[in-house]
Structure formats: C-alpha cells, structure tokens
N, C-alpha and C positions, 0 to 999 in steps of 0.2 A: 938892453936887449929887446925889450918887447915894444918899444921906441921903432927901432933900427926895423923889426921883422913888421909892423904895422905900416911903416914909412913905403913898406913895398907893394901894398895891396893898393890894388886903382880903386878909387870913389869909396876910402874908408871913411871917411865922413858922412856917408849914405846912411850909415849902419845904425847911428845913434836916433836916426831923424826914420827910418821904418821899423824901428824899433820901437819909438815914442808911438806912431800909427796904429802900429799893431794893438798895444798893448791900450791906447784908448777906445781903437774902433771895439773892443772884445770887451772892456767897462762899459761903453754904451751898450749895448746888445744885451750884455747881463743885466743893466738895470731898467732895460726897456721889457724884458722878459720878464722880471721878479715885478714890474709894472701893471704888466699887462696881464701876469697867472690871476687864474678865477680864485677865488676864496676857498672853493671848495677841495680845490689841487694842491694847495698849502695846506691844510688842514690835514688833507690825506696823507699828503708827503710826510707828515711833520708825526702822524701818530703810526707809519709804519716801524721805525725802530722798538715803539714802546707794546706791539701786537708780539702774541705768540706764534710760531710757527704753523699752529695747526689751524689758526684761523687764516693762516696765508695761504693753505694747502700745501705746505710744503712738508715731507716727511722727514 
C-alpha cells in the first residue's frame, strides 16, 4: 500500500536527499555555534537552571 501510494508522487526520491541537507546544514550550524559561543555565555547558560528565582528577578 504505501509502495503503490509513494509510486505516485513526482521526484519522491528528492525527499531522502533534502532531507539528508537539511538535517546536515542544521548539525553544521549547531556545532559552529557551540564553536564559536564565548566562555562566558556557557558558563551563564549552564548555571541558569541551578539560580533561584529571585536572583533572576522573576516573582
């Protein structure tokens, strides 16, 4: 069935191949970003979960 209903879409073999793109161009990015963050912006990031509210200002 999913044969038969695939067999009818034009250029379904596009799919697998901008799919693969996609999902690499957005790996690179990610790891050119977590690359390039300052020391200081992880650090920050990284000890927001473990702060209390009131030092965040938030009520």
């Amino acid at each position: 069935m999913n044969r038969e209903i695939l067999s009818h879409i034009p250029d379904v073999n596009l799919f697998p191949i901008l799919s693969l793109i996609l999902f690499f161009t957005v790996f690179v990015l990610i790891v050119v970003f977590a690359w390039k963050a300052r020391g200081e912006y992880i650090d920050h990031m990284s000890q927001l979960p473990l702060e209390s509210s009131e030092k965040r200002g938030e009520v």
